[in-house]
C-alpha positions as a LaTeX table, in Angstrom:
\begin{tabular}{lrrr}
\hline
Residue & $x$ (\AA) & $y$ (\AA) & $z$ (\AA) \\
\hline
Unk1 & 65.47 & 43.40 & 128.37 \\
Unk2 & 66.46 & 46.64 & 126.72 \\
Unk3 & 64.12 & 49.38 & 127.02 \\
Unk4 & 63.89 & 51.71 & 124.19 \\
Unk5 & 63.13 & 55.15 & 124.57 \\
Unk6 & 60.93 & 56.73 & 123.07 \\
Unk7 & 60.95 & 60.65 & 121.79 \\
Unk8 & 57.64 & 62.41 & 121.42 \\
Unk9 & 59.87 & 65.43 & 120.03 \\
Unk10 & 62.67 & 66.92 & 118.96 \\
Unk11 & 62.97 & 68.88 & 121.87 \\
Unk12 & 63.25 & 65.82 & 124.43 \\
Unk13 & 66.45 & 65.10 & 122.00 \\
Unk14 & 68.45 & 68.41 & 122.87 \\
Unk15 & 71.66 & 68.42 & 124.89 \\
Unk16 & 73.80 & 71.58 & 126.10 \\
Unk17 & 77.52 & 71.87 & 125.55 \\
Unk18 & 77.44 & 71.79 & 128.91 \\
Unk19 & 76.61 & 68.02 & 129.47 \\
Unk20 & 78.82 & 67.15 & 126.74 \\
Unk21 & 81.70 & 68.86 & 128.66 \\
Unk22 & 80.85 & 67.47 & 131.91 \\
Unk23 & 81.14 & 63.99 & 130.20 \\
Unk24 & 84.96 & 65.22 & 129.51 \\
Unk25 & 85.27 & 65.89 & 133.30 \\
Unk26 & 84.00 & 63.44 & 134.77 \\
Unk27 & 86.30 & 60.90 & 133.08 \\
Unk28 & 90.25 & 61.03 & 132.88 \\
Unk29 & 90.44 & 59.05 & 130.10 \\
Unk30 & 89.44 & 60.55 & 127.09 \\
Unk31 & 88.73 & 57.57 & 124.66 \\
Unk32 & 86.28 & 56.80 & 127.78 \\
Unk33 & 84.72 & 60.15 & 127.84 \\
Unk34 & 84.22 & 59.75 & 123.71 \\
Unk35 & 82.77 & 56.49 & 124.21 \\
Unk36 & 80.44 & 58.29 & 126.75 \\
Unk37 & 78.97 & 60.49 & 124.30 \\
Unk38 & 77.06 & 57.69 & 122.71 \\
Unk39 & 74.17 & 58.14 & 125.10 \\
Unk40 & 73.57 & 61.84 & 123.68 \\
Unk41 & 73.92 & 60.47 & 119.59 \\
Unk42 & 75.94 & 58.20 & 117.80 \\
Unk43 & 76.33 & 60.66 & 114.91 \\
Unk44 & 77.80 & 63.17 & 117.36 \\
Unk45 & 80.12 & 59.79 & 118.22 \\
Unk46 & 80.77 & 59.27 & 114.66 \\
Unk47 & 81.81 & 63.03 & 113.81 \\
Unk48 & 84.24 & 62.89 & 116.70 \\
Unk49 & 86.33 & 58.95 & 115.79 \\
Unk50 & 85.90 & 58.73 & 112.28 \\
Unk51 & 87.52 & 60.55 & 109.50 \\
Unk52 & 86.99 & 60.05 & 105.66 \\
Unk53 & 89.85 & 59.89 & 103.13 \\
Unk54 & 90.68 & 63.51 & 103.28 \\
Unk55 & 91.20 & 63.60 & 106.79 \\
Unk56 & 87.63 & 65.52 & 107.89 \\
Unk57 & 85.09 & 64.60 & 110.21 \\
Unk58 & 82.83 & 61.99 & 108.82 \\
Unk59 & 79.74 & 63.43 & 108.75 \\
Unk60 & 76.36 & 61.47 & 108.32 \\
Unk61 & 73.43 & 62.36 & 106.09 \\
Unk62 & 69.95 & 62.61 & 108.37 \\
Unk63 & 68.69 & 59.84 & 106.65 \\
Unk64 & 72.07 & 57.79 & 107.46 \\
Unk65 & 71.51 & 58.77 & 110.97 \\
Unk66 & 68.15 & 57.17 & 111.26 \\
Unk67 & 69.67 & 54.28 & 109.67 \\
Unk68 & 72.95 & 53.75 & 112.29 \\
Unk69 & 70.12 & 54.57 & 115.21 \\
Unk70 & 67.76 & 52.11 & 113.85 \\
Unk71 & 70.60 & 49.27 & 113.64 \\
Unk72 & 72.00 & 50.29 & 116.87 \\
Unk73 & 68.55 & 50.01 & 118.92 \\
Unk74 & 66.57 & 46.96 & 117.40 \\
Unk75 & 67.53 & 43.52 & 117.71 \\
Unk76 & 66.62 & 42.22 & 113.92 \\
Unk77 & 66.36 & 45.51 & 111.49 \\
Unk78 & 66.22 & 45.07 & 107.88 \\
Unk79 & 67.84 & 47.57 & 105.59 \\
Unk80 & 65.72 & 48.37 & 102.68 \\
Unk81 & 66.96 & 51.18 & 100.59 \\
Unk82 & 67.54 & 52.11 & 97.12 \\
Unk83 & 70.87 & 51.79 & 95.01 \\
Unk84 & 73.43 & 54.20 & 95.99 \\
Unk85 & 71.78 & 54.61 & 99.64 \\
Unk86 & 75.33 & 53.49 & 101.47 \\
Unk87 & 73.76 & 50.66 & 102.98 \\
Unk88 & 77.13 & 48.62 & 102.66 \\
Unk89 & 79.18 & 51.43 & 104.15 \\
Unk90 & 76.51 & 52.12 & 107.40 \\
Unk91 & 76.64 & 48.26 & 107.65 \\
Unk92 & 80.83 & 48.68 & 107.99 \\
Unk93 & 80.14 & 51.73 & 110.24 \\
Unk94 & 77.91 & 49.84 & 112.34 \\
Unk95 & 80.31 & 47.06 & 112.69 \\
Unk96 & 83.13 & 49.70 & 113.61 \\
Unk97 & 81.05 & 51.19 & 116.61 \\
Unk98 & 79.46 & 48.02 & 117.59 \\
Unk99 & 82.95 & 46.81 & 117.96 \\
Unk100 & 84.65 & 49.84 & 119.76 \\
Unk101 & 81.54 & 50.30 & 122.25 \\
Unk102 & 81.03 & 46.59 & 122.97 \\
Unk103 & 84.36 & 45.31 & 123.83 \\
Unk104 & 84.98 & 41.46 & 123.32 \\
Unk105 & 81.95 & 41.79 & 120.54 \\
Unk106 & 81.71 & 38.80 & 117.94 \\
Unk107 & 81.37 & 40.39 & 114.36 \\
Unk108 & 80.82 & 38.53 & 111.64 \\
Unk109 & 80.39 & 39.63 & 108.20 \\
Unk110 & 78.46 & 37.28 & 105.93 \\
Unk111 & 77.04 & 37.61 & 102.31 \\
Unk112 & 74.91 & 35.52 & 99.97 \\
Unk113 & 78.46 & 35.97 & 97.66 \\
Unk114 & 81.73 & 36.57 & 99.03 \\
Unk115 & 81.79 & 39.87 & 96.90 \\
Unk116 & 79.32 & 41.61 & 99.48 \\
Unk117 & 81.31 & 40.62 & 102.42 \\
Unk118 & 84.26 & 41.41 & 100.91 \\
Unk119 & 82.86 & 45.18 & 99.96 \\
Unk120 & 81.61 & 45.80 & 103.47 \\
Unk121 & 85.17 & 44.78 & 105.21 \\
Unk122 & 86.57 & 47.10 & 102.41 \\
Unk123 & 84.71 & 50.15 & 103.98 \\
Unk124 & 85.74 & 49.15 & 107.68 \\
Unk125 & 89.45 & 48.83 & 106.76 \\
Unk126 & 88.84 & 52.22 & 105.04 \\
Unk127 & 87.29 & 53.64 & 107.74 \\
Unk128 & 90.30 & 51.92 & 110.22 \\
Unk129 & 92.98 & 53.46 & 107.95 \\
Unk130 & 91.42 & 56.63 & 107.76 \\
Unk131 & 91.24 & 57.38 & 111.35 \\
Unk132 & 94.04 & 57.70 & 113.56 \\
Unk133 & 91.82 & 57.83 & 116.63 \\
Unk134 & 90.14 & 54.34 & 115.94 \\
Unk135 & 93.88 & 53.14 & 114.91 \\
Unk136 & 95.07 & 54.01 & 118.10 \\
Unk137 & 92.20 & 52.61 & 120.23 \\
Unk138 & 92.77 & 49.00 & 118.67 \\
Unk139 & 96.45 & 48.94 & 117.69 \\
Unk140 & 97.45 & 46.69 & 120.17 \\
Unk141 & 94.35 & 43.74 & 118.35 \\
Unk142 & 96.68 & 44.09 & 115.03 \\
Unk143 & 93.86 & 46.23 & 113.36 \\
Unk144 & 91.10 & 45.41 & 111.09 \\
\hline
\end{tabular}
């Protein structure tokens, strides 16, 4: 079984540019040494594959991070958040890195309606077609 860790403080959280470089030199490939990163955040992970529709860095709110960590590190979480919260667009994200960090992953994308499923593989193929780092890193499985 997984153990989680637990943080008594922000402080236990902090990583040097250092590490993240030595993650970069310790690995000749580089998707690898991105994949790497994971351990120090996924937002950090996210910022560096995923771009939005302009073409910048897709950054996270601090309440979206919580979110992606929470999915990422508990085996049944339940999303409860207001209207307008992005909880169909973390759920896409989610499915994105779960995908690229778990290779051979089963993702499946159910709704109580086909609308809902149909919104959240909306975001991933935004998310695919929006960044040419994830296109590359799946191009040869046909993309989303």
């Amino acid at each position: 079984m997984n153990q989680i860790k637990v943080y008594n403080n922000i402080s236990e959280l902090e990583f040097t540019q250092e590490d993240v470089l030595a993650e970069f030199t310790d690995n000749a490939n580089i998707l690898e040494a991105l994949v790497a990163l994971k351990k120090f955040s996924l937002t950090f992970l996210v910022k560096q594959l995923f771009r939005n529709k302009r073409g910048d860095p897709l950054e996270l709110l601090p309440f979206q991070s919580v979110l992606l960590d929470m999915l990422w590190h508990h085996k049944y979480p339940m999303v409860i958040a207001t209207r307008g919260a992005g909880k169909t667009f973390m759920l896409a994200l989610f499915a994105m890195i779960k995908a690229l960090l778990i290779p051979g992953s089963k993702i499946v994308i159910v709704g109580a309606g086909f609308r809902q499923a149909k919104l959240v593989f909306n975001y991933v193929a935004e998310l695919y077609y929006s960044s040419p780092i994830i296109q590359e890193a799946v191009q040869h499985n046909g993309g989303p």
